[in-house]
N, CA, C and O atoms as a GROMACS GRO file, in nm:
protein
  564
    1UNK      N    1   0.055  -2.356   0.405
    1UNK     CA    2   0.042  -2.277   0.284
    1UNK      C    3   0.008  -2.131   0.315
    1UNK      O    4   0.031  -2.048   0.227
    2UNK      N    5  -0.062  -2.079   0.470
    2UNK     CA    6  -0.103  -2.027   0.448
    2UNK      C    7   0.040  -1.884   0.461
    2UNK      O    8   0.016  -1.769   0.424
    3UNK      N    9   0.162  -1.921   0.512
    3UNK     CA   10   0.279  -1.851   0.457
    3UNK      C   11   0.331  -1.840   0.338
    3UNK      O   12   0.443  -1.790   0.329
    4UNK      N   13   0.278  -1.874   0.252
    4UNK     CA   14   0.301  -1.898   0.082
    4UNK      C   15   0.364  -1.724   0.075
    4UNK      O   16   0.477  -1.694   0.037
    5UNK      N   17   0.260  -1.630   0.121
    5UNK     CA   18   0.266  -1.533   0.044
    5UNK      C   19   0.152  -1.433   0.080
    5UNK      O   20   0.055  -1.428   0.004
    6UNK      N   21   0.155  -1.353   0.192
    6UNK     CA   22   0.063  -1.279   0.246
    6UNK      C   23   0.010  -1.164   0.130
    6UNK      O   24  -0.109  -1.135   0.115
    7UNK      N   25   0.103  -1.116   0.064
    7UNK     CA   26   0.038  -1.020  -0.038
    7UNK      C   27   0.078  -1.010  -0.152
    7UNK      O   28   0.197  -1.026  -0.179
    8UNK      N   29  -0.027  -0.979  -0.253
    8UNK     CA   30   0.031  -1.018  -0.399
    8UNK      C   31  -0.028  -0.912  -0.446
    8UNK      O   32  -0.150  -0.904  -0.432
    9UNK      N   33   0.049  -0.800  -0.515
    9UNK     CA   34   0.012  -0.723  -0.584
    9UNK      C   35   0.100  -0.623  -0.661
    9UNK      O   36   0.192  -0.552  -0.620
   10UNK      N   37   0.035  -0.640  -0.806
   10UNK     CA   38   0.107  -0.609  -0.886
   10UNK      C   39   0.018  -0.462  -1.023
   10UNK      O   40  -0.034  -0.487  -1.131
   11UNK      N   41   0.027  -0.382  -0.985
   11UNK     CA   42  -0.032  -0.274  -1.050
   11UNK      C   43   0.007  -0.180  -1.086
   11UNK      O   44   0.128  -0.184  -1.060
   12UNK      N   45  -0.019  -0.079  -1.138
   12UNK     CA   46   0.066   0.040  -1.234
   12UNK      C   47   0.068   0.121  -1.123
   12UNK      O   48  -0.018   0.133  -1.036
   13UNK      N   49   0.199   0.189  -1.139
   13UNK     CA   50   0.266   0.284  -1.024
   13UNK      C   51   0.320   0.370  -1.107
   13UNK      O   52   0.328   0.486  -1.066
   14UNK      N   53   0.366   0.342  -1.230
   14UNK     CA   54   0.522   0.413  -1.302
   14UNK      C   55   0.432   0.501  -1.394
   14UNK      O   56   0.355   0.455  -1.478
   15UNK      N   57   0.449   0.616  -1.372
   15UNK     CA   58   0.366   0.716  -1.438
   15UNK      C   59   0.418   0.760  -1.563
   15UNK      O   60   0.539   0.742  -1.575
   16UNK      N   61   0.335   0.836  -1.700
   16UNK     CA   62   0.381   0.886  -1.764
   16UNK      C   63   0.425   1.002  -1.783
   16UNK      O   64   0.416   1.084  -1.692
   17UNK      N   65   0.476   1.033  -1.892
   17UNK     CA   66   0.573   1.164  -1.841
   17UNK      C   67   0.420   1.275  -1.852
   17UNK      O   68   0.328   1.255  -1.931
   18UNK      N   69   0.427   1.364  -1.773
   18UNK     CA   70   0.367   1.498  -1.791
   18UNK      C   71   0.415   1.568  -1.710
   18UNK      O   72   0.490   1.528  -1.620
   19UNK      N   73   0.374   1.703  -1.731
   19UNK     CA   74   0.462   1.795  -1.642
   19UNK      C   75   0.326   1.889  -1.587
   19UNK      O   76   0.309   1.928  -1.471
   20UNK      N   77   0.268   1.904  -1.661
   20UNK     CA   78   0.180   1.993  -1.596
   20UNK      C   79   0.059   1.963  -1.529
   20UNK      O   80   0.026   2.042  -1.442
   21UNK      N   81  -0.046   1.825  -1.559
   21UNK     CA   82  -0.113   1.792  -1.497
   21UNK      C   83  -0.070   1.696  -1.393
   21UNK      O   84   0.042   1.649  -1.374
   22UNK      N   85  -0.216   1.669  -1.309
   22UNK     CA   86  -0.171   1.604  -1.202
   22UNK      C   87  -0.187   1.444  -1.289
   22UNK      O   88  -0.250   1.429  -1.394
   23UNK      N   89  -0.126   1.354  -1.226
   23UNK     CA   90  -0.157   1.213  -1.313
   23UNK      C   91  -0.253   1.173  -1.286
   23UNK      O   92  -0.278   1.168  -1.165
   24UNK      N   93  -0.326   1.138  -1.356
   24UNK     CA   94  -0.428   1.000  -1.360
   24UNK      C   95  -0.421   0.846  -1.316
   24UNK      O   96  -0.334   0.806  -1.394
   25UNK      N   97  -0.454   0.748  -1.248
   25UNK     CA   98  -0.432   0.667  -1.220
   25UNK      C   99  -0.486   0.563  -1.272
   25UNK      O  100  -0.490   0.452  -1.219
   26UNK      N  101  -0.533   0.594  -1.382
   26UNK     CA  102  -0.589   0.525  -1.468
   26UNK      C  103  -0.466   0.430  -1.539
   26UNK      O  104  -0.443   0.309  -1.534
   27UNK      N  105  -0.417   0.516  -1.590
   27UNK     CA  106  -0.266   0.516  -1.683
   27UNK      C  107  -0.154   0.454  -1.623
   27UNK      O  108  -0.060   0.413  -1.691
   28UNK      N  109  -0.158   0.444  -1.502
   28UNK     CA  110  -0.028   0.402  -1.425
   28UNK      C  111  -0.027   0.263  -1.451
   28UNK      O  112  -0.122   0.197  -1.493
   29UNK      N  113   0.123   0.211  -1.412
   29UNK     CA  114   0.141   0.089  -1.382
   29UNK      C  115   0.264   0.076  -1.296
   29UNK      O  116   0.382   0.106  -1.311
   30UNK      N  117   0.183   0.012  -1.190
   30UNK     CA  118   0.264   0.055  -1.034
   30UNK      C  119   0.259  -0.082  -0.978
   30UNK      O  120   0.158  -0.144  -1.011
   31UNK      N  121   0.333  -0.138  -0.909
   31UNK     CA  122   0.337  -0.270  -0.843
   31UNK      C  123   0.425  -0.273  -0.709
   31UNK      O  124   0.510  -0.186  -0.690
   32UNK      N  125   0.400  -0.381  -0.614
   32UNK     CA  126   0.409  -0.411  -0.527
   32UNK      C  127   0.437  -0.550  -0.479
   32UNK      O  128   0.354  -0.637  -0.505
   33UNK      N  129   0.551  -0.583  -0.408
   33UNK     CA  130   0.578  -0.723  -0.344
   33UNK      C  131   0.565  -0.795  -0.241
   33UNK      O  132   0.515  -0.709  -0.168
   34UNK      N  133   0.570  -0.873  -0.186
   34UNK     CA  134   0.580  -0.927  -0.083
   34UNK      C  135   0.686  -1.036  -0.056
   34UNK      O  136   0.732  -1.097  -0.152
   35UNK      N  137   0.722  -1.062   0.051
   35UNK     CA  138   0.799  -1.137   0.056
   35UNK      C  139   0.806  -1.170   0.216
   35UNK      O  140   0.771  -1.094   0.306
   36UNK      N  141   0.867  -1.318   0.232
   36UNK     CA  142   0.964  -1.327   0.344
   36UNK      C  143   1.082  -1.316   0.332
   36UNK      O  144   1.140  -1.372   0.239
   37UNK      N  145   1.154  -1.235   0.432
   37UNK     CA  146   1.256  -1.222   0.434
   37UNK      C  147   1.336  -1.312   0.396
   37UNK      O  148   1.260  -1.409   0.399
   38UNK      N  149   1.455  -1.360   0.356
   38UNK     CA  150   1.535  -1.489   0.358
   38UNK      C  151   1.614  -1.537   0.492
   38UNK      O  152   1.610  -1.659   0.508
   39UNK      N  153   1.664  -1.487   0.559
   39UNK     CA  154   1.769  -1.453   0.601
   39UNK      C  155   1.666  -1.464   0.793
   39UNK      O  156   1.712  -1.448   0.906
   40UNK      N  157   1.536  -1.493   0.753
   40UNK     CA  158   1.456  -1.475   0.896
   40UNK      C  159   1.308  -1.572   0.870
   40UNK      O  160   1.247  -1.536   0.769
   41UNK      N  161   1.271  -1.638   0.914
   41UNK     CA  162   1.131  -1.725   0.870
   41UNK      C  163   1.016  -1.627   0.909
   41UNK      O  164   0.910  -1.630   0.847
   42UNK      N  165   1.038  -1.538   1.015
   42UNK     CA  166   0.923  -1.529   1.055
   42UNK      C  167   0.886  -1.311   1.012
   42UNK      O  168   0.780  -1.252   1.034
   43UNK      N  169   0.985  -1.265   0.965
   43UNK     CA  170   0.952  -1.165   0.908
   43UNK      C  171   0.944  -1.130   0.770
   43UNK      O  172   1.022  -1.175   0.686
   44UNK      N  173   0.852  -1.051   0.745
   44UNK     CA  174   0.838  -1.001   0.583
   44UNK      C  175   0.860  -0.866   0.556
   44UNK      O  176   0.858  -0.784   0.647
   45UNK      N  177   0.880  -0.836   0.437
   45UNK     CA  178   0.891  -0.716   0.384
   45UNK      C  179   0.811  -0.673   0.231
   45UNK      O  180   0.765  -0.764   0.162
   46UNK      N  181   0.802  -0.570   0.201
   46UNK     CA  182   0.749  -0.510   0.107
   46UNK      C  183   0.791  -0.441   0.036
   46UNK      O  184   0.841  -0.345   0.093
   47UNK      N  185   0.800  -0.439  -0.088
   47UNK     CA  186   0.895  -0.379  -0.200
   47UNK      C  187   0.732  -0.296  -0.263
   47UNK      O  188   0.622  -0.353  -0.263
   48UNK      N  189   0.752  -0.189  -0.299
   48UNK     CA  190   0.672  -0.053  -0.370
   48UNK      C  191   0.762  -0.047  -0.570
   48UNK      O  192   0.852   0.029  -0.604
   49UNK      N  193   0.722  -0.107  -0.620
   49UNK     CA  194   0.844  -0.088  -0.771
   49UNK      C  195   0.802   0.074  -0.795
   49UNK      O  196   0.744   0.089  -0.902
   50UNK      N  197   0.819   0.179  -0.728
   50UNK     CA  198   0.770   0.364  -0.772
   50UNK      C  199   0.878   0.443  -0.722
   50UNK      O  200   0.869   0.522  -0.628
   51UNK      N  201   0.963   0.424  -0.777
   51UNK     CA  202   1.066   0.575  -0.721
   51UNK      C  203   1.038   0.685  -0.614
   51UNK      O  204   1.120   0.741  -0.541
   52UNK      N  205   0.946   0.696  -0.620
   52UNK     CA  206   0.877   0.822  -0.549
   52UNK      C  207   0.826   0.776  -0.443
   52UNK      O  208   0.785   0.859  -0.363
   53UNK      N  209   0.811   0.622  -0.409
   53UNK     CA  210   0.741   0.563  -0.293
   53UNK      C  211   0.869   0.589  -0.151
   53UNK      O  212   0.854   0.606  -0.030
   54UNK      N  213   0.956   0.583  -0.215
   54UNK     CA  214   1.056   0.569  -0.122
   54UNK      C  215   1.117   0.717  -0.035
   54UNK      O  216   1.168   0.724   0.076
   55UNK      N  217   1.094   0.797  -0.108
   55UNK     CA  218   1.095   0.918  -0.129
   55UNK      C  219   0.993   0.959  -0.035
   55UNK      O  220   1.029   1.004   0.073
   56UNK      N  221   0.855   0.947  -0.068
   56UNK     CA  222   0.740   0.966   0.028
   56UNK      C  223   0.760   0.957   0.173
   56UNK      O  224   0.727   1.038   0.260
   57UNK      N  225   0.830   0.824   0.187
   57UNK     CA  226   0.845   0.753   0.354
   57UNK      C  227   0.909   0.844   0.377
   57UNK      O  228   0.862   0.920   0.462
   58UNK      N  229   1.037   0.882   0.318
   58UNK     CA  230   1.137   0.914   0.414
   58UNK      C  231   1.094   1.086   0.420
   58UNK      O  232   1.168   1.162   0.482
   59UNK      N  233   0.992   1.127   0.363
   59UNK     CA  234   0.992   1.289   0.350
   59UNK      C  235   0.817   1.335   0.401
   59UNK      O  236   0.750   1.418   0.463
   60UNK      N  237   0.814   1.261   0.354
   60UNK     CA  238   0.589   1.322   0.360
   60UNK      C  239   0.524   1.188   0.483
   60UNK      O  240   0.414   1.202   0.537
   61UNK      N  241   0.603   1.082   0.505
   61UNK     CA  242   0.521   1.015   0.583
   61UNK      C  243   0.540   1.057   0.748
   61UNK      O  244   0.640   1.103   0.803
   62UNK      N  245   0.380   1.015   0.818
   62UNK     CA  246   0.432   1.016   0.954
   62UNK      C  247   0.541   0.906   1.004
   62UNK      O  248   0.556   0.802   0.939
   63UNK      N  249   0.613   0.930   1.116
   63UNK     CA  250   0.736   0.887   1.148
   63UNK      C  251   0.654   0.747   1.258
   63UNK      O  252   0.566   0.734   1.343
   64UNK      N  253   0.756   0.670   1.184
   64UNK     CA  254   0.706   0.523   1.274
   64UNK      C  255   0.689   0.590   1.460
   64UNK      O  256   0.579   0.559   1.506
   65UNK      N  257   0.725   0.623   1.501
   65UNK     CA  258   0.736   0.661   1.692
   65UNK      C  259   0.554   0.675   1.630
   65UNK      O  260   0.476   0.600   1.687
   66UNK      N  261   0.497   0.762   1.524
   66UNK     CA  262   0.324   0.753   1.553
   66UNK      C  263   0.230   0.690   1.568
   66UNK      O  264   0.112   0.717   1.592
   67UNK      N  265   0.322   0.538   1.545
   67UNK     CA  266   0.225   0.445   1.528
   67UNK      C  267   0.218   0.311   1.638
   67UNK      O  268   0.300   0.322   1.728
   68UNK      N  269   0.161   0.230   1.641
   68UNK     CA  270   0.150   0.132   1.694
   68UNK      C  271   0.170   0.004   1.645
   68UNK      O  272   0.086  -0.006   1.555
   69UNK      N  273   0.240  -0.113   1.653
   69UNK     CA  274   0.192  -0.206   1.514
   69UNK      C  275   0.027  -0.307   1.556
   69UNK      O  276  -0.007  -0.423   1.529
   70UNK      N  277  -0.020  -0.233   1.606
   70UNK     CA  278  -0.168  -0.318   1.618
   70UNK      C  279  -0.298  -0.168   1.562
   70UNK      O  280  -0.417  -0.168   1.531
   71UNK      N  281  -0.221  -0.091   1.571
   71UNK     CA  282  -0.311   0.052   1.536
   71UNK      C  283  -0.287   0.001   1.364
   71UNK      O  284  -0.372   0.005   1.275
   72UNK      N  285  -0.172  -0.036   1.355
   72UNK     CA  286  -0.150  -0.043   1.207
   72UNK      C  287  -0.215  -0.142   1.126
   72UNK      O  288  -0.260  -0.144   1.012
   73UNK      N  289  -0.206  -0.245   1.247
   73UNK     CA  290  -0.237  -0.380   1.187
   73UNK      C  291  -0.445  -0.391   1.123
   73UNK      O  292  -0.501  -0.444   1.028
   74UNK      N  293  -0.497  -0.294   1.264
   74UNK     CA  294  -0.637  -0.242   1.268
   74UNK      C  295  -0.660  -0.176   1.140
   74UNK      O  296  -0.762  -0.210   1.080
   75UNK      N  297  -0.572  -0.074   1.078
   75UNK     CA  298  -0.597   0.011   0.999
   75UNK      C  299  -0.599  -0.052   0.857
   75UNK      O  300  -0.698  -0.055   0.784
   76UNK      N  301  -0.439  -0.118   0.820
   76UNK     CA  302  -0.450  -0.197   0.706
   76UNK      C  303  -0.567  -0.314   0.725
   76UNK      O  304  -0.592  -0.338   0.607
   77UNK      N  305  -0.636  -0.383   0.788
   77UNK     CA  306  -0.716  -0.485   0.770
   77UNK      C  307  -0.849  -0.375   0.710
   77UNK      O  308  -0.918  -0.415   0.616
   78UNK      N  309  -0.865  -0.292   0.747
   78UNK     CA  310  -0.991  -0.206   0.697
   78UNK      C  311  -0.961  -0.142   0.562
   78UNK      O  312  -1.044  -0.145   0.471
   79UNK      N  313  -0.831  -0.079   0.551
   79UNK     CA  314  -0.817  -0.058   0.383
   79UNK      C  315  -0.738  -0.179   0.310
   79UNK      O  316  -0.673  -0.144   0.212
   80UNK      N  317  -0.736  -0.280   0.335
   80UNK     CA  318  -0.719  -0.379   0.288
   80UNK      C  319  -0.845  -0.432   0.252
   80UNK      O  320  -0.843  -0.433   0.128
   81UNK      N  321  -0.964  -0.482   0.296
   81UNK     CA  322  -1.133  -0.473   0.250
   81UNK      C  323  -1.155  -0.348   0.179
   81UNK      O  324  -1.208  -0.360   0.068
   82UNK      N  325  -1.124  -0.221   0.220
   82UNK     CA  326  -1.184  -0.117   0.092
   82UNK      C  327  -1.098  -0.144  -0.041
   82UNK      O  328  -1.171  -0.157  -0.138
   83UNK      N  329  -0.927  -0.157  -0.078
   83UNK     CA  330  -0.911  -0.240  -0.213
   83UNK      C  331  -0.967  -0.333  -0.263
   83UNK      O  332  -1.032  -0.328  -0.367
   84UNK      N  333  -0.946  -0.443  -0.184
   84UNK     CA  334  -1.033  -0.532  -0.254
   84UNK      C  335  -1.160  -0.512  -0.271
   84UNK      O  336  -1.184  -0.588  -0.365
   85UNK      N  337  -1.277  -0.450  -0.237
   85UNK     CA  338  -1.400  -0.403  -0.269
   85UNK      C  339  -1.405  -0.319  -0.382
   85UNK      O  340  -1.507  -0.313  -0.452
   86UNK      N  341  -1.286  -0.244  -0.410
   86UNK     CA  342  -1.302  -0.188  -0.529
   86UNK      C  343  -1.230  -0.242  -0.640
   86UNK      O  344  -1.219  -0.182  -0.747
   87UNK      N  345  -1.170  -0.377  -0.612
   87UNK     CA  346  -1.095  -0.438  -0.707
   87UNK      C  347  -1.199  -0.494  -0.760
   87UNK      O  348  -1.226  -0.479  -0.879
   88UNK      N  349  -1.289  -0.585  -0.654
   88UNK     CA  350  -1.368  -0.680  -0.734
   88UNK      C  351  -1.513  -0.625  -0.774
   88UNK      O  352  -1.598  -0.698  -0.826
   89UNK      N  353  -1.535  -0.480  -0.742
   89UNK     CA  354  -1.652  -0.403  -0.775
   89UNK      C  355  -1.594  -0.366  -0.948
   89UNK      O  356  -1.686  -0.343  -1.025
   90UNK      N  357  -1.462  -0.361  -1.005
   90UNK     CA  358  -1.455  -0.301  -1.080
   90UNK      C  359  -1.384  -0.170  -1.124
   90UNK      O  360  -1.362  -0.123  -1.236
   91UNK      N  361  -1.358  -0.127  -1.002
   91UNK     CA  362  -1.432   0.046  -1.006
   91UNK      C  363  -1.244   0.069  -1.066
   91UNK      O  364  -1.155   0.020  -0.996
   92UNK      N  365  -1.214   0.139  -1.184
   92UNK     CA  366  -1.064   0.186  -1.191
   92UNK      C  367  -0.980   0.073  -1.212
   92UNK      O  368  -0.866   0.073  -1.166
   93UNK      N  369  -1.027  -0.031  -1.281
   93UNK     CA  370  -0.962  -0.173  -1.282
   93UNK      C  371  -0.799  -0.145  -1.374
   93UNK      O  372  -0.720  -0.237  -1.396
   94UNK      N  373  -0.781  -0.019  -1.412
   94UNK     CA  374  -0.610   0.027  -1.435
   94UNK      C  375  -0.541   0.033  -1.331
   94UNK      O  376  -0.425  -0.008  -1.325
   95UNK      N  377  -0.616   0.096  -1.217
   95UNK     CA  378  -0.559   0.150  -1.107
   95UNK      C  379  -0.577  -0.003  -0.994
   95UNK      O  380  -0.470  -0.045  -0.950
   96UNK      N  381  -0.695  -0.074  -0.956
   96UNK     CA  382  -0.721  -0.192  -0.875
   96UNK      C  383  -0.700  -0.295  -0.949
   96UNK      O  384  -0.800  -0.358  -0.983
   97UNK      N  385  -0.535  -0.353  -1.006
   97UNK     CA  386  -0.564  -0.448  -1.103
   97UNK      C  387  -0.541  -0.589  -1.057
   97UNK      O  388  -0.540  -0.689  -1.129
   98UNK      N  389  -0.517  -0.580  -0.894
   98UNK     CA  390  -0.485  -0.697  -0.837
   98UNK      C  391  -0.527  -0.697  -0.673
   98UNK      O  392  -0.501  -0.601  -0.601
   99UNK      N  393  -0.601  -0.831  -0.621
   99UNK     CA  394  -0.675  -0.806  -0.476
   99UNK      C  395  -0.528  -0.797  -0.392
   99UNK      O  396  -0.420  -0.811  -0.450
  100UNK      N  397  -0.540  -0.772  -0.251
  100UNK     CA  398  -0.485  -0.766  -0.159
  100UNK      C  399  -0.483  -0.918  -0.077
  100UNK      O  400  -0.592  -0.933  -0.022
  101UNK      N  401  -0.415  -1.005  -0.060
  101UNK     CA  402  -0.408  -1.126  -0.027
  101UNK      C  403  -0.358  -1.106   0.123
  101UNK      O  404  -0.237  -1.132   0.119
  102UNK      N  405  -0.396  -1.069   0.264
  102UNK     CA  406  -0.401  -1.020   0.387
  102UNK      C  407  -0.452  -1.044   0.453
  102UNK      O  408  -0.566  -1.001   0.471
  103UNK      N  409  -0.368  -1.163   0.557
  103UNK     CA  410  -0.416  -1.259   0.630
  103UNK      C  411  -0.380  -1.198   0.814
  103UNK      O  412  -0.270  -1.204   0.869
  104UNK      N  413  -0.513  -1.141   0.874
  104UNK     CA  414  -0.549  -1.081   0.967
  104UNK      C  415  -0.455  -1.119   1.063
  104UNK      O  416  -0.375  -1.045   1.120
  105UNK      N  417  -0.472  -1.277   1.080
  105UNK     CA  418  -0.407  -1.360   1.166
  105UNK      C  419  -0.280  -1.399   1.167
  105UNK      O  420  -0.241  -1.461   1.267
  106UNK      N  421  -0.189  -1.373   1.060
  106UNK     CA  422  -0.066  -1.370   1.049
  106UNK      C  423   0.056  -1.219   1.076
  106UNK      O  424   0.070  -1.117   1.009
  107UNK      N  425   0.118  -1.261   1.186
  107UNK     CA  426   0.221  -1.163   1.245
  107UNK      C  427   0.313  -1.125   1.132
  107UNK      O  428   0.401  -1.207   1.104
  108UNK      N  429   0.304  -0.993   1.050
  108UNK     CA  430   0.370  -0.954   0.952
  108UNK      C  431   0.490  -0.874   0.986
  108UNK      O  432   0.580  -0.847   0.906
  109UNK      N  433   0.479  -0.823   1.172
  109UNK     CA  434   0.589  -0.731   1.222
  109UNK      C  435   0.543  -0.588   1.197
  109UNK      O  436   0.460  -0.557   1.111
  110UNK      N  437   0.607  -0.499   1.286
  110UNK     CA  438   0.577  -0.363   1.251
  110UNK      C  439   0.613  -0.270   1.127
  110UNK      O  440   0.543  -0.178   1.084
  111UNK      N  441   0.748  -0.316   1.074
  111UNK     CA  442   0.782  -0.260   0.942
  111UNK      C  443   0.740  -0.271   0.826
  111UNK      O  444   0.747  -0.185   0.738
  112UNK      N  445   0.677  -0.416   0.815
  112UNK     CA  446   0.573  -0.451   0.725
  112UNK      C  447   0.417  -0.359   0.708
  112UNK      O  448   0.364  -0.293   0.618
  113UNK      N  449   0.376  -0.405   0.875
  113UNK     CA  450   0.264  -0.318   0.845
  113UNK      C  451   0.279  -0.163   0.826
  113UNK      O  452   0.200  -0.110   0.747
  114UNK      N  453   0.359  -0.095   0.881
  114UNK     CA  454   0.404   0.053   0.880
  114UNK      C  455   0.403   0.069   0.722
  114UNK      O  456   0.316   0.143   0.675
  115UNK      N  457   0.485   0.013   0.645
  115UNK     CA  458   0.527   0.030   0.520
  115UNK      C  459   0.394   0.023   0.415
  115UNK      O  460   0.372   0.102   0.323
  116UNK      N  461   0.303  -0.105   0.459
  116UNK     CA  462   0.175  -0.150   0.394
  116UNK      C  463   0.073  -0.006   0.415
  116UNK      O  464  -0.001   0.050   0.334
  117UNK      N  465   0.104   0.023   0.554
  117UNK     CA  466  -0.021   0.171   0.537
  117UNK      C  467  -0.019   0.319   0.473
  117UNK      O  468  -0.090   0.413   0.437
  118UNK      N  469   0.182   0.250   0.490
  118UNK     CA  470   0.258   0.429   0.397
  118UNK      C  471   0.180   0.400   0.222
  118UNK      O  472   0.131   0.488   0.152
  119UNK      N  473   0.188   0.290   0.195
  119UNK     CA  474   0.138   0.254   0.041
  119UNK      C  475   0.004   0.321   0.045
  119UNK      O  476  -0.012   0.426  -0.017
  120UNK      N  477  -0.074   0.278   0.100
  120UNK     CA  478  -0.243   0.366   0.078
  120UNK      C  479  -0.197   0.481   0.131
  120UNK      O  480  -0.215   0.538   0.023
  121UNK      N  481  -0.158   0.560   0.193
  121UNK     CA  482  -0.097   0.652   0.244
  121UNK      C  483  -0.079   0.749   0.111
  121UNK      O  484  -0.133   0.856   0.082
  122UNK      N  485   0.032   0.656   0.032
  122UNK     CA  486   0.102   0.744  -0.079
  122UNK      C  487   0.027   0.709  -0.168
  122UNK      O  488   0.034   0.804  -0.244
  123UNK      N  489  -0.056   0.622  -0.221
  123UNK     CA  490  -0.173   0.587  -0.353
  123UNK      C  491  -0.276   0.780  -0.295
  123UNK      O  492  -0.314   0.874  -0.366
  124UNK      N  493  -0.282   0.761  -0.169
  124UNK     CA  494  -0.387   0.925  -0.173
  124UNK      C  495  -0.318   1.050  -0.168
  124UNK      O  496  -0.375   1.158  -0.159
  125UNK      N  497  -0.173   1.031  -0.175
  125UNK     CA  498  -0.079   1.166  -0.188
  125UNK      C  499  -0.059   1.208  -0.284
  125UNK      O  500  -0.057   1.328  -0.311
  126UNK      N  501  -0.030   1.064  -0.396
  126UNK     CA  502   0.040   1.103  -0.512
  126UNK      C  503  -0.097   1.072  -0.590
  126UNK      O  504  -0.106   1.148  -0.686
  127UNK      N  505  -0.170   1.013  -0.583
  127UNK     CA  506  -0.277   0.962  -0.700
  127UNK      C  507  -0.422   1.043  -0.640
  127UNK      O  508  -0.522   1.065  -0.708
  128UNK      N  509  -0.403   1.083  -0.484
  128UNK     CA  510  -0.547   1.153  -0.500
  128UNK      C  511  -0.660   1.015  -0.436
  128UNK      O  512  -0.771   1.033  -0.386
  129UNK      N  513  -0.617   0.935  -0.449
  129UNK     CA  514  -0.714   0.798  -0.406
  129UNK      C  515  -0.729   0.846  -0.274
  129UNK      O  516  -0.640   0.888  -0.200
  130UNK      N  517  -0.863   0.835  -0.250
  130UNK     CA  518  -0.953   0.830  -0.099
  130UNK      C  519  -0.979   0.704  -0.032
  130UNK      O  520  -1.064   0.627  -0.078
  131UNK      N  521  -0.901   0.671   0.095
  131UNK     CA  522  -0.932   0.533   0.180
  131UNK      C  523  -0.999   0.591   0.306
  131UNK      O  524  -0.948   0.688   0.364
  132UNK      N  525  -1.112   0.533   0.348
  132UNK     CA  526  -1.172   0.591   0.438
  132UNK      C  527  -1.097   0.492   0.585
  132UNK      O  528  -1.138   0.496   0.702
  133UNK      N  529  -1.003   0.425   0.541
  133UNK     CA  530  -0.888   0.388   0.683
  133UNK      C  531  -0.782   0.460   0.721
  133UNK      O  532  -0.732   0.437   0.831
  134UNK      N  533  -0.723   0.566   0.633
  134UNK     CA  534  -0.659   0.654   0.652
  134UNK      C  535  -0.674   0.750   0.770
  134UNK      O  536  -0.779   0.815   0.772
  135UNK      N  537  -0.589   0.768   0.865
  135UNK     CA  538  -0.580   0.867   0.958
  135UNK      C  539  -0.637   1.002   0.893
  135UNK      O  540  -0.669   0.982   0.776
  136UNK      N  541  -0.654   1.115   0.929
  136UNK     CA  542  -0.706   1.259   0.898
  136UNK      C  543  -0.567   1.265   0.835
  136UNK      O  544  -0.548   1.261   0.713
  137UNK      N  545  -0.464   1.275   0.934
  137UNK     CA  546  -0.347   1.357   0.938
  137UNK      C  547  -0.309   1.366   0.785
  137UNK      O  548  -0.291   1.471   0.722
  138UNK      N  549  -0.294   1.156   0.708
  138UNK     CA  550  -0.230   1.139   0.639
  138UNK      C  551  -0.320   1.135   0.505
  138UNK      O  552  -0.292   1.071   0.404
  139UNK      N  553  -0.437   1.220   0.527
  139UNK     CA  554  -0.529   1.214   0.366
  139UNK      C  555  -0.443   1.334   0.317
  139UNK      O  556  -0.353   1.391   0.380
  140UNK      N  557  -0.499   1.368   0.167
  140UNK     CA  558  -0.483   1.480   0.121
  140UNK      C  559  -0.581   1.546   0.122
  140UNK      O  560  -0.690   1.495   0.096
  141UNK      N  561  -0.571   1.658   0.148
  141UNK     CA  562  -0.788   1.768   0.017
  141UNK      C  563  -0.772   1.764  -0.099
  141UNK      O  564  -0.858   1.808  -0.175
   0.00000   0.00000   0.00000
């Protein structure tokens, strides 16, 4: 079971229209998938439902050659505990409306995890959210 489904999360991403302020993340509703591949048993992938997520990778993120997939794997297990700490603390429950289901011990592959850290990555680009697992490089001020 415990391949059922490494991550489940489903939260506001899709912003409303404004033009001049920055958005709130209060307001959003943004979601996220998981999956195994079909077509492979032992790899997964991650779907972002945000237009702009995709956009991010290919323009504002660091380039996979920066990473490691065990640097990655280190990094998401630590902001994977700071979501869920603020899911189940409460804190922004528009924005944390679902835990992170992220099982340490299960080989997710490098594109998975790469993709999983671009997400907190882009939650502090585009929304301003602070993960204290985030590299320097890839916070915002």
């Amino acid at each position: 079971m415990k391949n059922l489904i490494a991550i489940l999360i489903i939260s506001g991403f899709i912003w409303s229209c404004s033009t001049t302020s920055k958005p709130s993340p209060e307001n959003q509703n943004h979601s996220l998938s998981t999956q195994k591949k079909t077509d492979s048993a032992d790899e997964w992938e991650i779907t972002v439902f945000d237009t702009e997520y995709e956009t991010f990778v290919t323009t504002k993120a660091q380039p996979k050659s920066m990473f490691t997939e065990s640097s990655l794997k280190s990094r998401n297990q630590i902001l994977v505990i700071e979501w869920n700490s603020r899911f189940y603390s409460g804190i922004n429950p528009n924005f944390y409306e679902v835990a992170i289901n992220y099982d340490q011990k299960e080989n997710y592959g490098f594109d998975f995890e790469y993709r999983l850290y671009q997400f907190f990555a882009y939650c502090n680009w585009k929304y301003g959210i602070q993960f204290n697992g985030l590299r320097g490089v890839d916070k915002t001020k």
